[in-house]
C-alpha positions in Angstrom: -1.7 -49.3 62.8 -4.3 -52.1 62.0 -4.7 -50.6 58.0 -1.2 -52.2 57.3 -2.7 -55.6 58.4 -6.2 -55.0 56.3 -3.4 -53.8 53.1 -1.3 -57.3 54.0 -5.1 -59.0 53.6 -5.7 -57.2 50.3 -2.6 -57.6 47.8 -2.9 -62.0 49.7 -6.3 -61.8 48.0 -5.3 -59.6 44.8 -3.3 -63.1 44.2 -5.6 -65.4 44.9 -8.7 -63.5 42.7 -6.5 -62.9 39.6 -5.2 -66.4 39.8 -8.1 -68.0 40.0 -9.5 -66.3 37.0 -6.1 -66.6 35.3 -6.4 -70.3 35.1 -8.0 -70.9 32.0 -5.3 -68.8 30.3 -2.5 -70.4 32.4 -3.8 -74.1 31.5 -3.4 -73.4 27.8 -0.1 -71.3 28.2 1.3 -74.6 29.7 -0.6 -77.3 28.5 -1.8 -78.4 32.2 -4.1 -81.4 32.9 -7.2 -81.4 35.6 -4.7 -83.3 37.4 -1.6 -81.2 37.2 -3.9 -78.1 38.2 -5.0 -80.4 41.4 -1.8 -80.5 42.3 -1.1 -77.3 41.8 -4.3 -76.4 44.2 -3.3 -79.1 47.0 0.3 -80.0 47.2 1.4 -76.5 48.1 -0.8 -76.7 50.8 -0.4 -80.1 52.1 3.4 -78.7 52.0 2.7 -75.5 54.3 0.9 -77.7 56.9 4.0 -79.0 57.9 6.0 -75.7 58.0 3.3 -73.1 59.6 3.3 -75.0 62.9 6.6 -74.1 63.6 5.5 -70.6 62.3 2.6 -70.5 64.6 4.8 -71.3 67.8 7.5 -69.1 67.0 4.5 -66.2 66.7 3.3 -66.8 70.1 6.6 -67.2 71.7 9.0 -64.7 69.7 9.7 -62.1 67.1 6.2 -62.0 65.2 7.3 -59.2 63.9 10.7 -60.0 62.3 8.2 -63.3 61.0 5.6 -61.3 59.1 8.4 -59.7 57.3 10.7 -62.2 56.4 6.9 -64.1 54.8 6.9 -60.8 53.2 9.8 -60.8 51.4 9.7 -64.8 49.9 6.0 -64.0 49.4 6.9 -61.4 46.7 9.6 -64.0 45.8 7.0 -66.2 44.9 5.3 -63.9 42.5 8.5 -63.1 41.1 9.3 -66.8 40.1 5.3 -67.5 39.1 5.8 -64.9 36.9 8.5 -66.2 35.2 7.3 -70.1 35.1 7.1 -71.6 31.7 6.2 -74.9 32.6 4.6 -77.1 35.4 7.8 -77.4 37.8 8.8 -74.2 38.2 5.2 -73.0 38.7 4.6 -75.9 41.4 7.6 -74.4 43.2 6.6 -70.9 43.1 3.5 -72.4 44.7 5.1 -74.2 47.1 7.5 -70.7 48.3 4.1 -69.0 48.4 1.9 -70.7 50.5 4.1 -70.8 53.8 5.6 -67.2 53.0 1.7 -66.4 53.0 1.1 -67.9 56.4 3.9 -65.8 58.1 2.8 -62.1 56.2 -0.9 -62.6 56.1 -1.8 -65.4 59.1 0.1 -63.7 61.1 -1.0 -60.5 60.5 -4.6 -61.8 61.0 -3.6 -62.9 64.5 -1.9 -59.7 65.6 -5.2 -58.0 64.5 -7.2 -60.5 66.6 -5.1 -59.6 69.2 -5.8 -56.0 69.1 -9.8 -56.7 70.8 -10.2 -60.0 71.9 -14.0 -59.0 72.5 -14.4 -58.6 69.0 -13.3 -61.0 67.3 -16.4 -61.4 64.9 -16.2 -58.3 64.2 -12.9 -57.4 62.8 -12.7 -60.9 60.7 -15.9 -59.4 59.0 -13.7 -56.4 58.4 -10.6 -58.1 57.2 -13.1 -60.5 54.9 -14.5 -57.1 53.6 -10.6 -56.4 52.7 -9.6 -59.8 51.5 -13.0 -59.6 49.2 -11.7 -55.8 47.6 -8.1 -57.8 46.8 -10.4 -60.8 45.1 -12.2 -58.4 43.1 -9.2 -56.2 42.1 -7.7 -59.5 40.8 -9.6 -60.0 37.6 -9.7 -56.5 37.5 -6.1 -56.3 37.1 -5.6 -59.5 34.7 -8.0 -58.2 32.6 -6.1 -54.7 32.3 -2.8 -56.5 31.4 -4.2 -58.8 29.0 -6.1 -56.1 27.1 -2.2 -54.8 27.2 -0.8 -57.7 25.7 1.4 -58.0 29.0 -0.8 -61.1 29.8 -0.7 -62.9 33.3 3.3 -63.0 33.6 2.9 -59.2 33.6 0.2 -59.4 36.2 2.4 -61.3 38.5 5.2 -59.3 37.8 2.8 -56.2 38.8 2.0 -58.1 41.7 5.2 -58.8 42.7 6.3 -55.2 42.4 3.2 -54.0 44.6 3.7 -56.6 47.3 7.4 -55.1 47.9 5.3 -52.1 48.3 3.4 -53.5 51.1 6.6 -55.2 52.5 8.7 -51.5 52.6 5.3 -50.4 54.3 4.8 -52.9 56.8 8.3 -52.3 57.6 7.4 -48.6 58.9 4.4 -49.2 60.1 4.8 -52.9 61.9 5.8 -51.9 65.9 8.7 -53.4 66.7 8.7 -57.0 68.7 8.7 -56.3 73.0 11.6 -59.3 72.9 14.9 -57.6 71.6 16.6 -60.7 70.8 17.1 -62.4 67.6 18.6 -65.9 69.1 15.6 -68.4 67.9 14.3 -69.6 71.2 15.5 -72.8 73.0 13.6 -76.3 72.4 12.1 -76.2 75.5 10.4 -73.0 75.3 9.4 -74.2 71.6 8.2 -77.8 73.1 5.9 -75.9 75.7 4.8 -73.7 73.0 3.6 -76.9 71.1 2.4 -78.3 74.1 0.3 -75.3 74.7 -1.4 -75.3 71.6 -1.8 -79.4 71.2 -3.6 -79.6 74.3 -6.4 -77.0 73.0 -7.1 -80.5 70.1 -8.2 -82.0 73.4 -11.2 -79.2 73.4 -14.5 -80.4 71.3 -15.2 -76.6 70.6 -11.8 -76.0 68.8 -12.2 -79.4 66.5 -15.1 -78.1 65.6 -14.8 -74.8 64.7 -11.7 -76.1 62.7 -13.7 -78.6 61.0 -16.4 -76.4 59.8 -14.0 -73.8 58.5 -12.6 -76.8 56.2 -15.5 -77.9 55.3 -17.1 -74.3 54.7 -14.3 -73.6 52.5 -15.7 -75.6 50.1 -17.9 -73.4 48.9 -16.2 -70.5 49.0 -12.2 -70.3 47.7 -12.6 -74.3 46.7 -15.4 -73.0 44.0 -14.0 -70.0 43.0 -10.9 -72.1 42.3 -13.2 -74.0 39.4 -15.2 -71.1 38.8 -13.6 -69.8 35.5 -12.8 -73.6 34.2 -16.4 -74.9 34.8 -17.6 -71.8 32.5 -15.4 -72.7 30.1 -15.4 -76.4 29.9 -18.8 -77.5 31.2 -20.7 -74.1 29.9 -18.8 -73.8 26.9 -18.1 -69.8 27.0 -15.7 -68.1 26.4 -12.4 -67.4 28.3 -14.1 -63.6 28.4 -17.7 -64.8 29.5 -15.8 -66.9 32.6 -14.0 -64.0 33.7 -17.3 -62.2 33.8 -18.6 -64.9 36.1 -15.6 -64.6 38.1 -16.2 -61.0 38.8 -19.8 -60.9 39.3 -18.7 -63.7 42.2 -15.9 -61.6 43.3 -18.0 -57.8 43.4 -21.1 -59.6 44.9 -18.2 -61.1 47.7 -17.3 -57.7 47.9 -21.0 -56.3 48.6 -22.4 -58.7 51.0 -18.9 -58.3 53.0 -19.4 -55.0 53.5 -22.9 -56.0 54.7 -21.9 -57.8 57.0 -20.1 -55.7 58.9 -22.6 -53.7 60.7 -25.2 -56.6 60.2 -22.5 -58.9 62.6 -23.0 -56.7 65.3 -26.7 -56.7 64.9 -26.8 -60.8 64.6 -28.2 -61.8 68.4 -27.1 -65.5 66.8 -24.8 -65.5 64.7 -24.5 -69.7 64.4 -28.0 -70.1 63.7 -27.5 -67.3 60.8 -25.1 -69.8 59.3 -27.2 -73.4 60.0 -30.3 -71.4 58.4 -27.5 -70.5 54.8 -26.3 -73.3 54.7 -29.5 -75.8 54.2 -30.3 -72.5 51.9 -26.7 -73.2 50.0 -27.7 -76.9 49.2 -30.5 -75.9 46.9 -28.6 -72.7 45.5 -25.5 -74.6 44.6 -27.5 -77.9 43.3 -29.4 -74.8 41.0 -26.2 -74.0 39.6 -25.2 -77.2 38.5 -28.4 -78.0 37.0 -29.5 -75.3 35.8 -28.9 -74.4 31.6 -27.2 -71.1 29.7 -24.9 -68.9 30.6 -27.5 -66.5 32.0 -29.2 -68.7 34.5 -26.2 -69.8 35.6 -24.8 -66.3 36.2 -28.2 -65.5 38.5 -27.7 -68.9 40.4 -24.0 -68.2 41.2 -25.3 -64.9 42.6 -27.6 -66.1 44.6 -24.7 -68.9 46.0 -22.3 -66.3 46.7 -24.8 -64.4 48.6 -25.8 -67.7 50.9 -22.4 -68.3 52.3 -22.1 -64.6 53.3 -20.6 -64.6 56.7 -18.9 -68.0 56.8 -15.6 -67.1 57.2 -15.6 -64.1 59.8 -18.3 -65.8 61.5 -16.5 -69.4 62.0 -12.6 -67.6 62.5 -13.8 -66.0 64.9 -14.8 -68.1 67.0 -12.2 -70.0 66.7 -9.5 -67.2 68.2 -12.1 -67.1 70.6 -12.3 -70.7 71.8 -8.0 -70.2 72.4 -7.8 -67.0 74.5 -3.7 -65.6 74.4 -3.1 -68.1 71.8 -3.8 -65.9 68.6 -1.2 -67.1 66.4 -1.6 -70.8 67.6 -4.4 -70.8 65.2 -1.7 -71.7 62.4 -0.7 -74.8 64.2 -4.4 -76.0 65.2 -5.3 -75.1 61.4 -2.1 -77.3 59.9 -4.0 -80.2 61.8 -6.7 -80.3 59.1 -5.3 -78.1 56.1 -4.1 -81.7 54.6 -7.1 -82.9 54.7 -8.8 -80.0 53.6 -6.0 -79.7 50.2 -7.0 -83.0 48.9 -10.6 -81.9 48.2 -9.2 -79.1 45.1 -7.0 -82.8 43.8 -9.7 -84.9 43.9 -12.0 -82.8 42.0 -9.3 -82.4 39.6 -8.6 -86.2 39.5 -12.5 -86.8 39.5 -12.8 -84.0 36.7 -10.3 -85.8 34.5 -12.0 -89.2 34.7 -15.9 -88.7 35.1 -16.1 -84.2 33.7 -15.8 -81.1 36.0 -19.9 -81.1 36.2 -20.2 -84.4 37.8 -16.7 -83.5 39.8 -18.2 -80.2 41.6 -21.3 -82.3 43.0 -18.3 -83.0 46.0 -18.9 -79.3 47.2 -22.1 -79.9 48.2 -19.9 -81.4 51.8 -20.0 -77.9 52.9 -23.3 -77.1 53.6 -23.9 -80.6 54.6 -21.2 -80.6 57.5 -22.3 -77.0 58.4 -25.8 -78.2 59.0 -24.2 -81.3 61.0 -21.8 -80.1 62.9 -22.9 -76.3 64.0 -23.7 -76.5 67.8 -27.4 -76.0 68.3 -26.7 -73.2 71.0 -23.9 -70.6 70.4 -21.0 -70.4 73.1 -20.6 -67.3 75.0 -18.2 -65.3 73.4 -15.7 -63.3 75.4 -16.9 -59.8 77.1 -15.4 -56.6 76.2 -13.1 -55.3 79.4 -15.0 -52.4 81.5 -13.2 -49.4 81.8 -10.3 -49.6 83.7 -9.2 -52.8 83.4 
């Protein structure tokens, strides 16, 4: 049952790796400014913030389910409509349908895997990275199959969109159904307590944290990649070809060092010190990067930044379904907290890239490491213990 949730993971992240390394070919294709592709990267997501809350609660307290379907079916919407944007607007709207649509099919999904072994929690988010890294690398994979057949990246949306009502008719099978058999949306008191229930885990120190850090740790990690392919090209000066090779080489390393992680996770006594000890590693790695010359160099140093911030995401997600026991999919309301915060840092590079040049913009990332270093607790929490038998 759980491989529906990992394929739900994979064709999220097939999207997010080929459009990341699409954007060089988008820009030109619809004359887009640094700012407009800001926007592009933060409004949709400032957007969602407001709407996944109510997602979140209603996942806790009712059909999740009926939820990760109906994402399902506007999030291959959305890659229907991107794919047939031929300016700004409609694009910003396709972006706008996608990113809540993805918080119901994927977020969700995430949770109800969570849910499956509360003891290991770790451990399956190093698992579904490992999946979400295969979809980032099949991304440029797949754009550059298209473009090499003329069908460019309207086709590879279109592909996309065709592959994600794939998933959708399988999720449909394979999903169980909901315990609650009735459709009538709960009453506002039962979605009041449900908010109430997951606003009072704000008043933990543990839960701002971990929520904080995830932000934060994001920079350097979908933030960058978002750049990637537009820094080779306009601060490098290669080619639209050499950037997608850049992109990949971040994408298949991604790959590698998830799949790692997986049994190294369960070897890790500490896993929080393993992630204070990258990240004053990542500082010098990604100040290398921007300093260093050539195409080649550069190549080596994003290597060696890709393979630093190994283990950020699994590591830091999972303990944050682990400081909210029974509250899985409370996650997405606790997360909307901070996402607006965290969506302004892809617009002010943009805005910063437009007015000062994308080299002197990306020196901003460099607040990842920094507030892992800061704000990692100096002793790990006691994570949860796995039931004995019988329980």
């Amino acid at each position: 049952m759980s491989l529906i949730y990992f394929l739900i993971e994979y064709v999220d992240e097939i999207v997010f790796g080929l459009g990341e390394t699409a954007w060089p070919l988008i820009r030109d294709d619809l004359s887009l400014t640094y700012t407009q592709i800001g926007l592009l990267l933060s409004l949709p997501g400032i957007i969602a913030s407001f709407i996944e809350p109510f997602l979140g609660v209603l996942g806790d307290v009712w059909r999740r389910r009926l939820l990760i379907l109906g994402g399902g079916a506007l999030f291959t919407l959305s890659l229907a409509v991107t794919a047939l944007s031929h300016s700004f607007w409609p694009l910003l709207l396709s972006f706008i349908l996608f990113y809540p649509s993805s918080g119901a099919f994927v977020s969700l999904s995430q949770a109800t895997l969570m849910d499956s072994d509360p003891a290991r929690h770790e451990q399956n988010m190093a698992r579904w990275t490992f999946a979400g890294s295969a979809g980032n690398l099949s991304g440029p994979l797949l754009l550059g199959i298209f473009v090499y057949l003329g069908l460019g990246w309207r086709g590879s949306y279109a592909f996309l969109a065709a592959f994600s009502a794939f998933c959708l008719i399988s999720a449909v099978r394979l999903i169980p159904r909901d315990r609650l058999a009735s459709t009538t949306l709960p009453d506002f008191s039962t979605l009041w307590q449900g908010f109430g229930s997951a606003i009072a885990a704000l008043k933990r120190r543990q839960v701002w944290r971990w929520l904080l850090l995830l932000e934060f740790a994001d920079l350097m990690m979908d933030v960058m990649l978002g750049y990637l392919a537009l820094y080779f090209v306009d601060v490098v000066g290669v080619s639209e070809g050499q950037a997608g090779i850049a992109v990949t080489l971040w994408l298949a390393m991604g790959l590698v060092t998830d799949l790692l992680f997986i049994p190294f996770v369960d070897r890790q006594p500490d896993s929080v010190r393993f992630l204070r000890r990258t990240a004053l590693l990542e500082l010098f790695a990604f100040s290398l990067f921007l300093i260093v010359p050539g195409f080649v160099l550069k190549l080596v140093a994003v290597i060696l930044v890709n393979l630093l911030n190994t283990g950020w995401y699994p590591v830091l997600q999972g303990r944050l379904y682990s400081a909210l026991p029974g509250q899985s999919a409370s996650v997405m309301v606790l997360s909307s907290v901070t996402a607006p915060l965290a969506n302004l840092f892809p617009f002010l590079i943009g805005f910063l890239a437009d007015r000062f040049g994308l080299g002197v913009a990306l020196w901003l990332l460099l607040l990842g490491p920094l507030a892992l270093m800061i704000g990692l607790p100096r002793r790990a929490a006691a994570l949860p213990s796995a039931p004995a038998p019988g329980e």
